[in-house]
N, C-alpha and C positions, 0 to 999 in steps of 0.2 A: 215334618213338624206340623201339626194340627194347631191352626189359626182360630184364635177369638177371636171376633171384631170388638167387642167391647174393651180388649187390651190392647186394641192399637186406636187412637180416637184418630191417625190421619186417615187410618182405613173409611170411615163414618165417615169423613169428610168429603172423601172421594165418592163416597156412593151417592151420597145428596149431590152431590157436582154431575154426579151422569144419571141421574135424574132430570135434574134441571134440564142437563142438554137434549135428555131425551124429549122433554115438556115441549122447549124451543123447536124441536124438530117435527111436533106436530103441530103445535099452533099452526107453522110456516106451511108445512103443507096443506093445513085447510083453508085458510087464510088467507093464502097468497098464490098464486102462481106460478106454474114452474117456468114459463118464458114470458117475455115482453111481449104485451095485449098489443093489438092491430086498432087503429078506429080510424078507418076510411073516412072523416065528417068533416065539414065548416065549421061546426056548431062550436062556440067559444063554450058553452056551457060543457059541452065533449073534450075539449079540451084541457080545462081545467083536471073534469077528472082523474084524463090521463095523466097528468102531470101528477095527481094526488097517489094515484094507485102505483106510478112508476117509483115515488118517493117512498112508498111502504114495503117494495119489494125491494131496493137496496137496503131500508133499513134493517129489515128480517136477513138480509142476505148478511150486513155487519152481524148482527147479535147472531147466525149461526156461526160464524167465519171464529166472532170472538171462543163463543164454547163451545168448537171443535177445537182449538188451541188451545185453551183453557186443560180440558181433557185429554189431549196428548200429552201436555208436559205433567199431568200427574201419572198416568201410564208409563212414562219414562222413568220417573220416580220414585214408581210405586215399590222397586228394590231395596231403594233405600229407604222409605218409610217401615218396608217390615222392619229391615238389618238396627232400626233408629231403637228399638226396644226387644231386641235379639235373646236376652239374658231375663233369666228369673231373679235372681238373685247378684248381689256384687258385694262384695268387702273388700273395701279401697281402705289404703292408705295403712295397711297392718304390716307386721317385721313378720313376714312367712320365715318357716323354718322346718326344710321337708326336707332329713335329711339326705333319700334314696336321690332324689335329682339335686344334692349339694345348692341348695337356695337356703341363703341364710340374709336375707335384705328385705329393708319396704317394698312389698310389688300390692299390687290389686290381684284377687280372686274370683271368677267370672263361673256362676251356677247357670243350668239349662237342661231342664228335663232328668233332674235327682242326678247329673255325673257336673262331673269337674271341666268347664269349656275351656278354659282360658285361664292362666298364670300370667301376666306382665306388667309391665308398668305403665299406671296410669291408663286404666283400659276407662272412656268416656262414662261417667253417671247417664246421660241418655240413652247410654245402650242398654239398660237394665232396668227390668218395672221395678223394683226396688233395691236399694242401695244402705249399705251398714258402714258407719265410720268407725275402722277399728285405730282409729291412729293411738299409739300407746300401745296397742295392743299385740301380744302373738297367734297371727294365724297359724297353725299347726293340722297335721293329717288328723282326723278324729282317733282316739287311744285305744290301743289294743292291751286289755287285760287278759294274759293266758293262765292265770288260777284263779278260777272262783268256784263256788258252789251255787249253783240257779236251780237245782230240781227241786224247787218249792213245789208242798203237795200239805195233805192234814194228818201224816203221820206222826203221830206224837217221839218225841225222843231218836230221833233218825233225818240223815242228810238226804236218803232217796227216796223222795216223795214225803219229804218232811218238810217241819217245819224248823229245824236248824240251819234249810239253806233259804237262800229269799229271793225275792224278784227279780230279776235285771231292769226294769225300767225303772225301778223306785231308787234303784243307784246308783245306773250307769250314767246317763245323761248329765246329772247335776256336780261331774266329775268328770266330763268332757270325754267319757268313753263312748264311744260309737262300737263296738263289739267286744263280746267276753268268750273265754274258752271254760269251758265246765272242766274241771280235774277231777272226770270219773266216776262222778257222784252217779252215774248212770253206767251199766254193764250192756253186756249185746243180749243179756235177754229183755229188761224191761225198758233201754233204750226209746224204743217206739212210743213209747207211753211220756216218757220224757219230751218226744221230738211233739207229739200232740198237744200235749198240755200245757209243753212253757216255751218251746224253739217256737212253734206256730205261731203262737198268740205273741208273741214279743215284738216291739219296735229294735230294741236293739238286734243287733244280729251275734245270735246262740252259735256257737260250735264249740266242739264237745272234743275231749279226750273220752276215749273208752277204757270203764274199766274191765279188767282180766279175768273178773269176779261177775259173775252171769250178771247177777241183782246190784252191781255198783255198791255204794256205802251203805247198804243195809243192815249195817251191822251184826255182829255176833249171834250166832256160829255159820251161817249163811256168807259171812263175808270172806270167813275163811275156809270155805269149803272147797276141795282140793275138786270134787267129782264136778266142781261148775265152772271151773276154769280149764278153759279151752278154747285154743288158739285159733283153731279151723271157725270155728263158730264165731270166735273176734273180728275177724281177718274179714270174712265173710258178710258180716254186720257194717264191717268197714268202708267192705268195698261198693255196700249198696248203698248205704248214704255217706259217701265220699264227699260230694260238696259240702258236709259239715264237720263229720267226721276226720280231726286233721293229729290221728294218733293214740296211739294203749299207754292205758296208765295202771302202775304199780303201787301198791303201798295197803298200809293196813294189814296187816300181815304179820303173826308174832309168832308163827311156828319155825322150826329149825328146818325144814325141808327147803330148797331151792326151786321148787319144782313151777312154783305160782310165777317166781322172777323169769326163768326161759321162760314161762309158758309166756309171757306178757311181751319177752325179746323175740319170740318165735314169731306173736299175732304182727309182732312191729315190723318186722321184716316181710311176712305174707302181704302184708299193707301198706308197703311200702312208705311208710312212717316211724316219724319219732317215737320214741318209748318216754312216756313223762314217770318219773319215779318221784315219789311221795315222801311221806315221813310215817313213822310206825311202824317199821321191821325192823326190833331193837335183835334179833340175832343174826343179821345178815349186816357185814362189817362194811363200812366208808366203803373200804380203801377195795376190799369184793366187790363192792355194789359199781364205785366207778371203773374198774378192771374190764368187768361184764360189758357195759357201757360201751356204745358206737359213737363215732361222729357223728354230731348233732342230735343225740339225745340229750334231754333235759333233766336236771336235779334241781329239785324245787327246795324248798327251806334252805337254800346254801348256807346261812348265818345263824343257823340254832345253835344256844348252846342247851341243851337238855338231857338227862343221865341215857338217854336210848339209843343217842348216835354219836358216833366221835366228831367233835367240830373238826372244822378245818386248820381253827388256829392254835397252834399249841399251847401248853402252860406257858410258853415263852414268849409268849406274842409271834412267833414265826407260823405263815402260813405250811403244810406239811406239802414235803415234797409231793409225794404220791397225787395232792392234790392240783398242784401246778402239773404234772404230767397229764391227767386227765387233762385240765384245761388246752394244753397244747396241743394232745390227742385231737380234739373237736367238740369235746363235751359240753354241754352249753348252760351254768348255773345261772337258774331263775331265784330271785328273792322271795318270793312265796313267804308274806310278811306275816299273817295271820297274826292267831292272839301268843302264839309261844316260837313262831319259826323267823325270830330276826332280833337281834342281838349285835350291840355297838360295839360290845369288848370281839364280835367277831367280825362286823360287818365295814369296820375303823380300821385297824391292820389289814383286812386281807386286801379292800379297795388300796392301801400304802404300798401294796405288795404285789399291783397289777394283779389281785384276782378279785375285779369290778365285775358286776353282775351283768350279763347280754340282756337279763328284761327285767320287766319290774312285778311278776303277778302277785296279785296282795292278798289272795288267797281269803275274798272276800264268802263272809258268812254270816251268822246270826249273831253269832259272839265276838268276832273281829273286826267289824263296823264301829263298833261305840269304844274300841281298844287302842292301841297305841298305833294301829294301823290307820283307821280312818277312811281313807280314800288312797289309788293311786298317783292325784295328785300332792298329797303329803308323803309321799312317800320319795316322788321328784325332788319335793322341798325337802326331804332329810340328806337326800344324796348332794341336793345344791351344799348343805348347811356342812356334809362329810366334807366337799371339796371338788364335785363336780360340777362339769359347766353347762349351761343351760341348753347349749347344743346336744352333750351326752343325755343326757337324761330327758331331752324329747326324741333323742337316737332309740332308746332304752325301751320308749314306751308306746311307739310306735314301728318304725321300721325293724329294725332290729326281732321282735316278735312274729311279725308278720312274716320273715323269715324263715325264722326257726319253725315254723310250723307248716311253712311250705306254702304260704299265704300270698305270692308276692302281689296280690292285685289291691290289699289291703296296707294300711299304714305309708301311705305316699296320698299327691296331692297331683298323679300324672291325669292331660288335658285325656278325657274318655274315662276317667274310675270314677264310682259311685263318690258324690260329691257329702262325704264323711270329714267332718270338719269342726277342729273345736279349735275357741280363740279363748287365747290366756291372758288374766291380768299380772302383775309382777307387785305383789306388796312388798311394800318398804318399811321395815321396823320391828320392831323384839320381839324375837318366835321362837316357842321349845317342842322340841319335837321329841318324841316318846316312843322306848324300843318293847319288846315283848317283856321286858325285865323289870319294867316301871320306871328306867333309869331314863333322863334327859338330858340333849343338849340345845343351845340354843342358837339360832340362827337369825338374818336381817333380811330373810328373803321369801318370801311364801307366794308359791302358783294358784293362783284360782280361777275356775272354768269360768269365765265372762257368758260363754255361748258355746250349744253345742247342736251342730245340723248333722243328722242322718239322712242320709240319699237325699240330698237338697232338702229337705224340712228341719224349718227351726225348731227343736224338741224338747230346748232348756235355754232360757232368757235372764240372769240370775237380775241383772240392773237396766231390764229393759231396751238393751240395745235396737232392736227390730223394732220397737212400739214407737205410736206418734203419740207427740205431746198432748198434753190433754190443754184447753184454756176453757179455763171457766167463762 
């Protein structure tokens, strides 16, 4: 750990202290004497002297004696002076709720060096150069959104290198998300251009689904080009940038050949990853697309109801069988809320019907930000408003993803993980939340991101938490 003196003031202290004693130890040596003088004389005037000079050399002998002692017990203590402001950061008095290590109570939260030091309770405000009161507040693991679209670029009318998908920093943070997963808005050929221009340069932390389609969402006829999809080339794109790279994504796609879908299952298997499947292959059926489907691959828009895909819930309100077998299989539906993919008449029964969504991606974009989507924290708040508990849907939006994507160093709050951390408020009073269909219902309960720290830095303050008072 690499020490400031200027962040520790006992440090300062102590150095002027052995100073001083160094001062005392030369005065005394020039000054005085190292033994008791000899003077052989009658002389009372001789006398006297000695008597003067013998009284200045005990007293120099006190003042070193004092700061020699003086200097050892800060030496002894000087452990303790670092250990006294050990922590960067602390958020005392907050209802943590991480649900990988099952903590669901008021603890304190102890930052040091951008990771996570310390979970317990009541860990000392002395030990930390500064301290946030979240009391009222929920500390949570910072939120993993796995659908967005981030390959923002100046291509006009297009999500790869366009301008239909948008920033990550201008979203994430002020919605307590600490990292996003891109759904394939990038291919394994211009990939790299993606990782340069918006994963580099981003505070949040970028990973990416790959899409199967060289060019990602480049749309038409490039997007469904049979000659650029190819698995070895995926696999391989995969496996070089694996630290971000966490899975092949499917969709877009309106031709009758099956050929894009293996090829996409093929990459996912080469890559030992997930398959993220989309929305937008209206001739390739549910009940086919989930069949194909492994354990722990993802179906994103689980609650559309739209004329291209069969919902899940019937004209009868019953969730369809074949759908609850996927689920049991190990298939893992993400909500992928966007501007058309989430729907009450579907997403109200099937949660009735135990098929409640593993995450929550909001399948954030240009057009779905200002829509019934909004943020991933309204979307917590619609599932609180459906009937779930504040435990599931911070399950939902943190650990729970960071799974499914094979992430597990993400979405937890364990002592040693990059200290990723957003604290919630819990509004009290009449809320309506809004599905892709323009339809609402209304709720008493609404999440909103107080604070939200990546790798130890405060990166969104919404009511000042962190700041000192101002007095005129």
């Amino acid at each position: 750990m690499k020490i400031k003196l200027n962040d520790y003031p006992h440090i300062s202290t102590l150095r002027t202290l052995c100073c001083l004693f160094l001062c005392v130890l030369c005065v005394t040596a020039v000054f005085v004497p190292q033994s008791s003088p000899s003077y052989a004389t009658k002389n009372t005037k001789f006398k006297v002297r000695l008597i003067y000079k013998t009284s200045h050399l005990k007293l120099f002998s006190i003042v070193q004696a004092i700061a020699a002692n003086t200097l050892l017990i800060f030496l002894f203590s000087f452990p303790l002076l670092l250990h006294a402001q050990q922590y960067d950061l602390l958020i005392k008095n907050g209802h943590v709720i991480d649900p990988k290590n099952h903590i669901n109570v008021v603890k304190d939260v102890a930052v040091e060096n951008g990771k996570i030091a310390k979970v317990d309770n009541d860990i000392p405000a002395t030990q930390s150069k500064k301290t946030i009161d979240a009391t009222g507040l929920y500390v949570v693991p910072g939120l993993l959104d796995i659908h967005t679209h981030v390959f923002v670029g100046s291509t006009p009318d297009k999500f790869a290198n366009g301008i239909y998908s948008v920033s990550p920093d201008d979203f994430s943070f002020k919605s307590g998300v600490t990292a996003v997963v891109d759904a394939g808005t990038s291919g394994w050929r211009n990939f790299p251009l993606f990782k340069e221009q918006v994963i580099d340069k981003s505070q949040t932390r970028v990973l990416a689904f790959l899409n199967i389609a060289a060019n990602g969402m480049s749309g038409k006829p490039t997007e469904e080009d049979l000659n650029d999809m190819n698995a070895d080339s995926a696999a391989l794109v995969a496996e070089k940038y694996k630290d971000i790279i966490v899975g092949i994504k499917i969709g877009h796609y309106t031709g009758t050949d099956w050929s894009p879908f293996n090829k996409a299952l093929d990459a996912a298997r080469k890559s030992n990853t997930p398959m993220f499947v989309e929305c937008h292959l209206p001739q390739f059926s549910l009940q086919n697309q989930l069949q194909k489907m492994r354990p722990g691959d993802i179906i994103t828009h689980s609650y559309e109801q739209i004329a291209e895909r069969m919902p899940v819930v019937d004209s009868e309100g019953k969730v369809r069988s074949f759908v609850l077998d996927a689920q049991k299989k190990g298939v893992l539906f993400d909500v992928g809320h966007g501007g058309a993919g989430f729907w009450f008449s579907q997403a109200v029964p099937a949660f009735q019907q135990g098929l409640a969504p593993n995450s929550f991606g909001s399948d954030l974009h240009r057009f779905s930000m200002n829509a019934g989507m909004k943020s991933i924290v309204n979307i917590m708040s619609k599932y609180m408003a459906i009937g779930m508990s504040l435990e599931d849907v911070v399950t939902r939006a943190t650990w729970n993803p960071a799974k499914s994507i094979k992430r597990e160093d993400l979405g937890n709050l364990d002592e040693g993980a990059d200290a990723d951390i957003a604290v919630l408020s819990m509004q009290n009073g009449k809320f309506g939340f809004v599905d892709a269909g323009g339809n609402k219902i209304e709720g008493n309960k609404k999440l909103e991101a107080e604070l939200t720290i990546r790798a130890g830095k405060i990166v969104w303050d919404l009511n000042g938490l962190s700041a000192q008072e101002w007095k005129q």
